[in-house]
N, C-alpha and C positions, 0 to 999 in steps of 0.2 A: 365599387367597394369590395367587391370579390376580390381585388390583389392584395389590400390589405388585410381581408381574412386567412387571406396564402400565407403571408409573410410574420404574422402573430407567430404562430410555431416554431419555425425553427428560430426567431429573434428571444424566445423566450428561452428554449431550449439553451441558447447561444451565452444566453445572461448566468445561467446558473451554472453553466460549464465553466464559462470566466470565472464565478464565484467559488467552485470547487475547487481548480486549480489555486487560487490565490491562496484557499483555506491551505491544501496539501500543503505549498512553498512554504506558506508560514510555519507551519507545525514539523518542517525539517527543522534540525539540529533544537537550541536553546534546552531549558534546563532538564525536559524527558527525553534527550539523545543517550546521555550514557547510559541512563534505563531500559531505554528502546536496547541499544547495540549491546548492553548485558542481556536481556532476553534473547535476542534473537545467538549470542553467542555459549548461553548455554543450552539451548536445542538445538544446535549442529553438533555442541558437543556429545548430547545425549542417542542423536541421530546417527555418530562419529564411532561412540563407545558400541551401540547395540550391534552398528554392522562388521565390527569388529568381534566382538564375541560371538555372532552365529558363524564370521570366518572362521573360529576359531574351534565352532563344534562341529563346525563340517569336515576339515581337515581329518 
């Protein structure tokens, strides 16, 4: 019975990885995408402006 105590671990580990992936795929795109890709594109913007303005007090 020692290999099925081997094998418990990483088949558990195994199960809840499959599980996470599936969550992630699901949770791409559908109705919080535009929300997601608005956030994420006004902190590059913000990220875009700041290093823009210390080029611009360095100068």
């Amino acid at each position: 019975m020692d290999y099925v105590s081997a094998l418990v671990p990483p088949v558990v580990m195994a199960v809840f990885f499959i599980g996470l992936i599936r969550v992630i795929v699901k949770t791409q795109g559908g109705a919080n995408k535009a929300k997601e890709d608005a956030a994420v594109d006004a902190a590059l913007a913000r990220a875009q402006g700041a290093r823009q303005s210390s080029a611009h007090t360095d100068a």
